[in-house]
Backbone bond lengths (Angstrom), bond angles and torsions (degrees), N, CA, C in turn:
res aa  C-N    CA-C-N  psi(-1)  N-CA   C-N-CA  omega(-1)  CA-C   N-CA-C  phi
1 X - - - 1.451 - - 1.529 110.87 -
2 X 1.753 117.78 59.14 1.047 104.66 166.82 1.565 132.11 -74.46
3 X 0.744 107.91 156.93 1.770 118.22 -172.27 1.588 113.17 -137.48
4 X 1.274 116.48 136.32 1.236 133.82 -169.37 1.914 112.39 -78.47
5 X 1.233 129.79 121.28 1.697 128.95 -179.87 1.667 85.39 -109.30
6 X 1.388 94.97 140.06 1.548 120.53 160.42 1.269 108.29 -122.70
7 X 1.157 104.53 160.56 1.493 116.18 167.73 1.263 116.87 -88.81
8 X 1.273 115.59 -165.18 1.882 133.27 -151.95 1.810 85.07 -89.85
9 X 1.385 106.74 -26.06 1.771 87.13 179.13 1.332 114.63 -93.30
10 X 1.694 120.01 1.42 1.822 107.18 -148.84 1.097 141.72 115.05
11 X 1.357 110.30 -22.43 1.488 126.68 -155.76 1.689 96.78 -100.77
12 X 0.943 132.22 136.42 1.300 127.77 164.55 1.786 131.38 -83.42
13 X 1.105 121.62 113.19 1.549 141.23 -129.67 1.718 107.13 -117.89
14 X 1.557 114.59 -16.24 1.136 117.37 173.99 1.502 110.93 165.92
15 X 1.038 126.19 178.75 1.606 139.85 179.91 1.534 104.72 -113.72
16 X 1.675 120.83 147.78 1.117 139.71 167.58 1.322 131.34 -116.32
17 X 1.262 146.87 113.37 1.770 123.15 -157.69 1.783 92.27 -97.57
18 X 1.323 112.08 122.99 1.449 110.01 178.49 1.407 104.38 -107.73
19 X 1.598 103.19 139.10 1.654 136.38 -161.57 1.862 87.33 -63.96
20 X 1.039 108.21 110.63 1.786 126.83 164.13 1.880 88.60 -48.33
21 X 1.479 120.18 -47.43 1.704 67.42 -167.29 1.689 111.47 -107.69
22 X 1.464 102.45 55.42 1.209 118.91 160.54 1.712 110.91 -104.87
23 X 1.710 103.78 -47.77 0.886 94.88 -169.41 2.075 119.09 -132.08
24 X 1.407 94.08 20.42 1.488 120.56 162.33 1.210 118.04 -100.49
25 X 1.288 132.57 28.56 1.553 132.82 163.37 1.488 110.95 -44.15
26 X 1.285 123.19 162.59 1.181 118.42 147.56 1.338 111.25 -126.49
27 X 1.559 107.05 143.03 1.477 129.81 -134.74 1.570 80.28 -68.71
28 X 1.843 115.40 157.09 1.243 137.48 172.72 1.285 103.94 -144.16
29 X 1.533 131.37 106.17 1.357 139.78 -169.88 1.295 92.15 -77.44
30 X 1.353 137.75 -64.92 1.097 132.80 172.23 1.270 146.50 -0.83
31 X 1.330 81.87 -70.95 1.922 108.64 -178.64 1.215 97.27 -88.23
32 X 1.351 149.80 -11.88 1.258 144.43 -179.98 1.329 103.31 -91.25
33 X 1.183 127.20 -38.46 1.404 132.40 161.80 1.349 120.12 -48.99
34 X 1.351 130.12 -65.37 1.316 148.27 -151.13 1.964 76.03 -67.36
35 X 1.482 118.73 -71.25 1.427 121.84 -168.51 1.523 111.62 -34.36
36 X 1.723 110.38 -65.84 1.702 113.46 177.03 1.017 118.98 -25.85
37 X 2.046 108.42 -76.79 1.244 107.96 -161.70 1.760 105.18 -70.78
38 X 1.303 142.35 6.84 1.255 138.56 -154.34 1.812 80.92 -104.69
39 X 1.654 140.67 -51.07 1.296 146.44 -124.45 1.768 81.06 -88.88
40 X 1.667 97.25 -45.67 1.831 101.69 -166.25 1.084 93.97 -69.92
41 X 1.390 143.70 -48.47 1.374 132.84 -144.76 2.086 85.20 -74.31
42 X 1.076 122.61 -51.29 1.660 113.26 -173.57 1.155 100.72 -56.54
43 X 1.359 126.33 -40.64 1.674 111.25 170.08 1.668 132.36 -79.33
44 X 1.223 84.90 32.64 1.656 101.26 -178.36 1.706 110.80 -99.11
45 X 1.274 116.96 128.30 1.308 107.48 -177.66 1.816 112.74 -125.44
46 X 0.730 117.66 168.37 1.358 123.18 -162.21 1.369 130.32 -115.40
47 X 1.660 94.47 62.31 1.776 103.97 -170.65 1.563 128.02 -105.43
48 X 1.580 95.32 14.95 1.509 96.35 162.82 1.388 111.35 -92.52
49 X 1.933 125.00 127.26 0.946 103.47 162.44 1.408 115.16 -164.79
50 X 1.280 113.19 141.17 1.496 129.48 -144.88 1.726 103.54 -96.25
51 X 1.535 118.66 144.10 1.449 100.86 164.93 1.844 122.49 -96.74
52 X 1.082 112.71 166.66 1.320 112.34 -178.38 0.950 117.61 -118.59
53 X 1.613 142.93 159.50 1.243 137.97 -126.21 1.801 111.72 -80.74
54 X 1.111 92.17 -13.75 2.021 97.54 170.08 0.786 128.08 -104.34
55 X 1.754 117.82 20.89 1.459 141.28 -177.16 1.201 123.13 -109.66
56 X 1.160 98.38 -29.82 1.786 121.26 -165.26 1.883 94.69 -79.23
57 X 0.985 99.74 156.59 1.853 108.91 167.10 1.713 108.22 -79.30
58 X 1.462 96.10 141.80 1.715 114.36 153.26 1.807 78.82 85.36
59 X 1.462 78.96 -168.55 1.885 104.50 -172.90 1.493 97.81 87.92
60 X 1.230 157.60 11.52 1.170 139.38 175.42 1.726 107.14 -63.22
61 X 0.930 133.27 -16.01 0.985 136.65 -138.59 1.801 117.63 -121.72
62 X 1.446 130.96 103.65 1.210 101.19 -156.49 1.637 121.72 -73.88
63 X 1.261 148.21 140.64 1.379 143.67 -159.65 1.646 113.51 -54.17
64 X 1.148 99.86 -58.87 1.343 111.54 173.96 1.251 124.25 -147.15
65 X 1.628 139.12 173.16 1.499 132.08 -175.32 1.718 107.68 -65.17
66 X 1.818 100.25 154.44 1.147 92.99 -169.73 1.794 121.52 -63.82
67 X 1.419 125.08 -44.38 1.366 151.72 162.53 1.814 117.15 -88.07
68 X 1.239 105.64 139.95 1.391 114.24 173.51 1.455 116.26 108.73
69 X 1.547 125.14 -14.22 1.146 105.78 -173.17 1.424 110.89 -110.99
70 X 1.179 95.80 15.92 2.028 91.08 174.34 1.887 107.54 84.49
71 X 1.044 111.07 -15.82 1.738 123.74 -170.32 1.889 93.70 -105.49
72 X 1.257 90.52 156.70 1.762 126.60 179.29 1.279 86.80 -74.95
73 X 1.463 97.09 126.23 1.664 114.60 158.47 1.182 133.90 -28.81
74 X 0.857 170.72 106.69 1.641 166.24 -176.14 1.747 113.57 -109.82
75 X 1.188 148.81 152.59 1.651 153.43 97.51 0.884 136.63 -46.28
76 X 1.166 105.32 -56.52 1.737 113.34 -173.25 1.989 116.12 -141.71
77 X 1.238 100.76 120.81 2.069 90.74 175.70 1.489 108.05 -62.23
78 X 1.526 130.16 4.02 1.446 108.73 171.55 1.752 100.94 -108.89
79 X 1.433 119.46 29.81 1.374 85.71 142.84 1.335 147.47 -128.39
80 X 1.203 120.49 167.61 1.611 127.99 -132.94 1.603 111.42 -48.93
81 X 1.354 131.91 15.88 1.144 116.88 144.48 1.569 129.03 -109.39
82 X 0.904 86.61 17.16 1.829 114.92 170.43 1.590 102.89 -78.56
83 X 1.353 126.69 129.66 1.260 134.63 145.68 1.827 129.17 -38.10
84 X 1.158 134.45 55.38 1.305 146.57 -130.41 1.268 135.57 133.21
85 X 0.983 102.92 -36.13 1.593 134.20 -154.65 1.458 105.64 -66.23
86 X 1.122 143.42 166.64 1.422 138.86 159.08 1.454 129.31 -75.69
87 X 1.257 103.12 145.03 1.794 120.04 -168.65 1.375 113.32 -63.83
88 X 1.205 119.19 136.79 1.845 120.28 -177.10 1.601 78.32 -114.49
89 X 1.420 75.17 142.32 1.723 106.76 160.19 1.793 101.26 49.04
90 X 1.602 115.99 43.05 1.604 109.20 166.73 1.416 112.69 -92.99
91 X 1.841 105.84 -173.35 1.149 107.32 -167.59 1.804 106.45 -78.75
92 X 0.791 123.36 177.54 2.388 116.70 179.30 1.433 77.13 -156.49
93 X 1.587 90.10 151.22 1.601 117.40 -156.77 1.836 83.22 -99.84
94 X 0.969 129.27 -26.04 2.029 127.92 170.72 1.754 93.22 -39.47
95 X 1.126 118.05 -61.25 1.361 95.33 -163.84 1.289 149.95 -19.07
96 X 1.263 145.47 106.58 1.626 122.16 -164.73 1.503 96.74 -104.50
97 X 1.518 133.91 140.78 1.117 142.11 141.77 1.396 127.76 -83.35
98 X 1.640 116.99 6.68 1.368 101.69 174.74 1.696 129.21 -73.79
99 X 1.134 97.51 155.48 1.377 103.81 176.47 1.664 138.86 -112.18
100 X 0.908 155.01 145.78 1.567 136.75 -154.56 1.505 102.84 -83.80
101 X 0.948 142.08 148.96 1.505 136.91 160.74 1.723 118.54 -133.21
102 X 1.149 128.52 76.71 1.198 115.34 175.23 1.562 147.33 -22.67
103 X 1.311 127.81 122.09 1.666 118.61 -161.49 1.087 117.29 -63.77
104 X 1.439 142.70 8.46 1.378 162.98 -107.27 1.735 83.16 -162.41
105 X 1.178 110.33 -90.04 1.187 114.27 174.61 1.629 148.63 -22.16
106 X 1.605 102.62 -51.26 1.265 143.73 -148.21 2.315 91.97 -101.87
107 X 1.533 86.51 -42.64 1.422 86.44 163.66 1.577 135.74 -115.27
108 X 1.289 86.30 27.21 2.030 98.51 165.94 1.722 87.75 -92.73
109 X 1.389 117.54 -49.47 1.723 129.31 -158.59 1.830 97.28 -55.91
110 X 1.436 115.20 -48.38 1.425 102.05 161.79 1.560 148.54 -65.65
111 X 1.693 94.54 -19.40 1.096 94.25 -167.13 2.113 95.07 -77.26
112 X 1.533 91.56 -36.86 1.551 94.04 -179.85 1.664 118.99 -64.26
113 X 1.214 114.74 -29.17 1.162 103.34 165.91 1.465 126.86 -74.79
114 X 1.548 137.78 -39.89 1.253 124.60 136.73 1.540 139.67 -22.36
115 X 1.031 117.65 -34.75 1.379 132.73 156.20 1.344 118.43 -69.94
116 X 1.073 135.80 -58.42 1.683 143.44 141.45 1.642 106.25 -18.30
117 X 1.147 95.49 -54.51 1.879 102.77 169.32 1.369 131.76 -29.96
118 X 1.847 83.50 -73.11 1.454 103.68 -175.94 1.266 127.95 -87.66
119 X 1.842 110.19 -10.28 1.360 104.85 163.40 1.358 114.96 -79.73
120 X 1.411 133.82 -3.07 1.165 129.23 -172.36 2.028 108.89 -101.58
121 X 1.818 86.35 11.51 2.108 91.82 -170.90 1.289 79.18 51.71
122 X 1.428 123.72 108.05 1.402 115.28 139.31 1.889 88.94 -160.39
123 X 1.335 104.33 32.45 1.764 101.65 -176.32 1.765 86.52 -121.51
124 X 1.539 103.14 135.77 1.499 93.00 174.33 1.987 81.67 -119.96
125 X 1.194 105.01 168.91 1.123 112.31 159.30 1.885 132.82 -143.81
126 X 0.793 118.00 124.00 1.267 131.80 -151.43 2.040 99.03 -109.38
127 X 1.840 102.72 135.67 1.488 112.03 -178.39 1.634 92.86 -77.68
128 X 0.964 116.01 -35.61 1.713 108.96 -172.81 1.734 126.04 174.68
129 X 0.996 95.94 131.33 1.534 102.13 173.03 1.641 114.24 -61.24
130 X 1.025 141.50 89.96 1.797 110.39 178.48 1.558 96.71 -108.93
131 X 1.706 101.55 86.63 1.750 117.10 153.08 1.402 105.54 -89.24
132 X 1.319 130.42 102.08 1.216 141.06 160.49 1.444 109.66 -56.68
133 X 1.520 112.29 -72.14 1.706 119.67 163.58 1.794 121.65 -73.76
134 X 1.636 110.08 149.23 1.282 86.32 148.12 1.599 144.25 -50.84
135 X 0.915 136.11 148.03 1.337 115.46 166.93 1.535 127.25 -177.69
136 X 1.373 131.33 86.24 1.210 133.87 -160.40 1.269 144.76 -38.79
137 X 2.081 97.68 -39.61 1.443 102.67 172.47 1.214 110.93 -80.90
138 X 1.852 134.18 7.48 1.247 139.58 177.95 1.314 103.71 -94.54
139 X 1.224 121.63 -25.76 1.496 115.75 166.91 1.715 117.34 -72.05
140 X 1.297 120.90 -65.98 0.848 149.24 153.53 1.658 101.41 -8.85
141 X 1.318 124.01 -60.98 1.207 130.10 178.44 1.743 117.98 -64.00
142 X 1.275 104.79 -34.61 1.543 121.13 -179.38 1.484 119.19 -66.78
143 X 1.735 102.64 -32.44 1.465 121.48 178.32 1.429 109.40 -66.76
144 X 1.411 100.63 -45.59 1.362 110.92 -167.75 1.851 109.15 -80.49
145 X 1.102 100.95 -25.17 1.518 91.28 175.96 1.948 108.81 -90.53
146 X 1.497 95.77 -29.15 2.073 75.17 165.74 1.141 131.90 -86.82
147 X 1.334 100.07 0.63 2.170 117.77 167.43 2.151 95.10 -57.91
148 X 1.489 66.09 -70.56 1.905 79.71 175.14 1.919 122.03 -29.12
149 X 1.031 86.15 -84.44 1.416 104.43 175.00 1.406 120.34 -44.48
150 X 1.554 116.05 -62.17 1.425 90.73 164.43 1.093 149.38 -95.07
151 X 1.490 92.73 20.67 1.814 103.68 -179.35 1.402 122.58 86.28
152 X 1.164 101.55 29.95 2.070 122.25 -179.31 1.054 103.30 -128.02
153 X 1.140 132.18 55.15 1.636 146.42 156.17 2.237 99.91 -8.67
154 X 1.593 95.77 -68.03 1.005 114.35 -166.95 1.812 111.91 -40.63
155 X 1.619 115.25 -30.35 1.217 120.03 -151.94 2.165 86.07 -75.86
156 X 1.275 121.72 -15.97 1.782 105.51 -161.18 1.885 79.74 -116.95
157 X 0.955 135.11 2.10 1.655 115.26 167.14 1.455 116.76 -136.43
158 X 1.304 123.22 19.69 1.637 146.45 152.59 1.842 107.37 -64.60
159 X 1.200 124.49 77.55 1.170 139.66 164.63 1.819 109.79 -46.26
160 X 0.374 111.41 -10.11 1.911 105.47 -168.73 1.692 92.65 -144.25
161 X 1.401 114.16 130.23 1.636 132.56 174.06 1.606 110.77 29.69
162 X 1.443 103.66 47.66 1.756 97.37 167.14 1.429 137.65 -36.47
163 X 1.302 94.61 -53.71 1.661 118.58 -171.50 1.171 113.33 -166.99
164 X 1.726 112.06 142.85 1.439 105.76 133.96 1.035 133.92 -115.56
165 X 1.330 137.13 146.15 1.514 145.30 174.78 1.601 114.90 -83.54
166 X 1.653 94.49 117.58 1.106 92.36 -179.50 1.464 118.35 -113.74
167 X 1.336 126.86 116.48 1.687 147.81 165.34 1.427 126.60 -34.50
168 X 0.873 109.50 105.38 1.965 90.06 159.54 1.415 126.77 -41.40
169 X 1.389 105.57 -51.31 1.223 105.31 180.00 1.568 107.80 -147.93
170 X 1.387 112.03 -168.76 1.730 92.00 -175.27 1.672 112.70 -83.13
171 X 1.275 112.58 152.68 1.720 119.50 -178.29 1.572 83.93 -126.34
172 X 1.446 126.46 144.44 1.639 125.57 156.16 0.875 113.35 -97.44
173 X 1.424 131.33 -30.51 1.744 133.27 156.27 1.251 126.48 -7.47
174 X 2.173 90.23 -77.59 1.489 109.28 166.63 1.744 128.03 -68.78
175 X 1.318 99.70 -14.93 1.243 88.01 -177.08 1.734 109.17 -102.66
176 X 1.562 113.78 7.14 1.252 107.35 171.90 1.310 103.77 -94.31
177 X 1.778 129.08 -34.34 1.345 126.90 155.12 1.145 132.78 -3.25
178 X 1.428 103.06 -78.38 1.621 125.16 175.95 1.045 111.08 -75.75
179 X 1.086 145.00 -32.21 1.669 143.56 174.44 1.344 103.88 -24.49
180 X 1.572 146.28 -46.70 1.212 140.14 -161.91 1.585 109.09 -91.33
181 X 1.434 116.20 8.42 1.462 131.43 -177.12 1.329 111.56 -78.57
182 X 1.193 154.24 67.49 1.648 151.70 -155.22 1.690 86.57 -58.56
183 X 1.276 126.52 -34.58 1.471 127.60 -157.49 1.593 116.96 -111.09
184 X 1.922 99.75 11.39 1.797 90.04 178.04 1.651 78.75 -134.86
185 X 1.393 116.73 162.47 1.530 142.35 177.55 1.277 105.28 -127.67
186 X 1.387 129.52 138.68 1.346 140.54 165.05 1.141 133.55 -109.03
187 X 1.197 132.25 60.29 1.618 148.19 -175.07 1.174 120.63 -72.01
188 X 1.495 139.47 142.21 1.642 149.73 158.93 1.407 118.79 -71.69
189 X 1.212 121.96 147.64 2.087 129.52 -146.85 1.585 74.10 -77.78
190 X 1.448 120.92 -41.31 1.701 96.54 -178.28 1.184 143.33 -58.02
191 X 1.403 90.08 -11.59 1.886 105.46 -158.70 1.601 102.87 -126.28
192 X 1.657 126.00 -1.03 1.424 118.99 167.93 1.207 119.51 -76.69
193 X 1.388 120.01 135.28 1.280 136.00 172.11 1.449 144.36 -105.14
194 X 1.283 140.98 164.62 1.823 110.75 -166.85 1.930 91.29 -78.73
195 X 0.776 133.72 -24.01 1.573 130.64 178.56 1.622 86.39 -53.99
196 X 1.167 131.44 -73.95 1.550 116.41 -133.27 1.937 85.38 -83.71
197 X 1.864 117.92 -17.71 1.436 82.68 174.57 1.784 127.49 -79.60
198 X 1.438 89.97 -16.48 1.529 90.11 -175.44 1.577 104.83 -91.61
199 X 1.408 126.30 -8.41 1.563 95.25 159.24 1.892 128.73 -85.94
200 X 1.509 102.35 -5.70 1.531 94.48 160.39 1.169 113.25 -98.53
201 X 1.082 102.05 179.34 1.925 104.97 178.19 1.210 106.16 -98.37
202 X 1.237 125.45 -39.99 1.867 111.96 178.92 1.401 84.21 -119.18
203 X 1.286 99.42 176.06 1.599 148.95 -145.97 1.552 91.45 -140.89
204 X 0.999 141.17 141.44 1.556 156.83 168.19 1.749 108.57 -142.94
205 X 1.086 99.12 102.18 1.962 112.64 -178.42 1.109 110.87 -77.56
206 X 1.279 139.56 119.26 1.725 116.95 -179.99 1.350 97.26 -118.51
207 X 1.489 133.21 124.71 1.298 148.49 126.74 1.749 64.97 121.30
208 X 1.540 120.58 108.77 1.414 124.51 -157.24 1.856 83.42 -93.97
209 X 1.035 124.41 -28.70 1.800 121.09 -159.04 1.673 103.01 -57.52
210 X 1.547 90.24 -62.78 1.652 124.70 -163.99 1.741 96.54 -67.47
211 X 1.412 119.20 -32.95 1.382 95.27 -165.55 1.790 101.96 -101.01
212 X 1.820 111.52 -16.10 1.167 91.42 172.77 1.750 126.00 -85.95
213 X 1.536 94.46 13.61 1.361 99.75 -178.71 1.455 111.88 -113.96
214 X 1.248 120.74 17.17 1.124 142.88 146.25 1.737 110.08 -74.11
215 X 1.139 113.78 -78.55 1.407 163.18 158.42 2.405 82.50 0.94
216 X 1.443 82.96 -78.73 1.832 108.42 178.03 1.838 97.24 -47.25
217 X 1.331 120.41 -62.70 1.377 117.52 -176.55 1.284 113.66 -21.18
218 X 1.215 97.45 -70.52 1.732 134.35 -168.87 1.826 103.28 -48.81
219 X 1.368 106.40 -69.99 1.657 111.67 164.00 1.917 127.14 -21.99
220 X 2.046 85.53 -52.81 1.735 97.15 -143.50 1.499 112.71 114.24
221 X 1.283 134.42 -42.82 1.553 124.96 -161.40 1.967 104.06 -89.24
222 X 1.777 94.96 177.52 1.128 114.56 179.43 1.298 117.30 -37.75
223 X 1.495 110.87 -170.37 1.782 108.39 144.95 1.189 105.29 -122.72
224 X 1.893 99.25 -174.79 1.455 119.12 -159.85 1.533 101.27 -83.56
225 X 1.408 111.11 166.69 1.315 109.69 164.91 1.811 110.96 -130.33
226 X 1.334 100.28 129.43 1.715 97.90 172.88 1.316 141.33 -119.63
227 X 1.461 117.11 132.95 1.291 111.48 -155.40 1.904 97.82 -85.12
């Protein structure tokens, strides 16, 4: 499974042999499923929330006598058919939606989605960023020359979830670079997930050794070797 590294301009700079069971999965809709909706649901938080009728202010007081006045009984003006009154059956911010996901699990779902990746060419991999400064039209330029280079036009004029670039470790350079990208994300091999690969379309590896041997940690398997 050799694979082609370019550099920050395009140019292609060397070959990498990537570990099949990083990136030879065979695809499992399933388990990639069960993982997604399981990652969002933990990132779900619980800020709708309604009060209920012993929450709300006032009502101590009963409206009027129970018999004699020709009117429907009442207790209290806060309840929920009262104008004010407290909410039956709303949403409460207690709720938890998380879900359990096993580490076993959670990293077969990456390794298969990387593989899903790269059989579809949609993994570029890059020897290195060297952004010393922030600087946008230097990013901007980098995009556009590995669109070029590897023949993914799509990755520098794809307006909506281009890519993400993924780090070995953190750079602020690069990640203040891209910051003005609504359509690129900059994540660490520790911290990518099959959510953030399947909502961009490419994957951008930077310093392919270090991050797929990060990348392998995370799995269980070997490392890569590069020619």
């Amino acid at each position: 499974m050799d694979t082609k590294i370019y550099s920050q301009e395009g140019k292609e700079v060397g070959k990498i042999a990537l570990p099949a069971s990083l990136f030879g999965v065979a695809w499992n809709a399933d388990l990639v499923h069960e993982v997604v909706v399981g990652m969002q649901a933990n990132a779900r938080t619980s800020a709708a929330h309604t009060k209920g009728r012993g929450e709300v202010r006032g009502g101590g007081k009963k409206p009027w006598r129970q018999k004699g006045t020709g009117r429907a009984r009442h207790g209290s003006t806060r309840s929920p058919i009262w104008v004010g009154g407290g909410v039956a059956h709303g949403p409460r911010n207690e709720k938890d939606y998380s879900v359990k996901l096993n580490r076993k699990v959670r990293a077969k779902a990456l390794a298969i989605t990387l593989s899903k990746k790269y059989s579809e060419a949609e993994i570029i991999l890059v020897d290195s960023l060297a952004l010393e400064t922030p600087k946008t039209a230097t990013a901007k330029a980098i995009l556009t020359a590995l669109a070029k280079g590897a023949n993914q036009e799509s990755l520098a004029r794809k307006r909506k979830n281009a890519a993400v670039i993924v780090l070995p470790a953190r750079h602020e350079a690069t990640e203040k670079s891209f910051r003005n990208f609504g359509n690129i994300e900059v994540v660490q091999a520790k911290d990518v997930n099959p959510v953030d690969l399947l909502t961009y379309k490419y994957v951008v590896v930077v310093d392919p050794k270090s991050a797929i041997d990060i990348l392998e940690k995370r799995v269980g398997t070997t490392t890569a070797k590069q020619a």
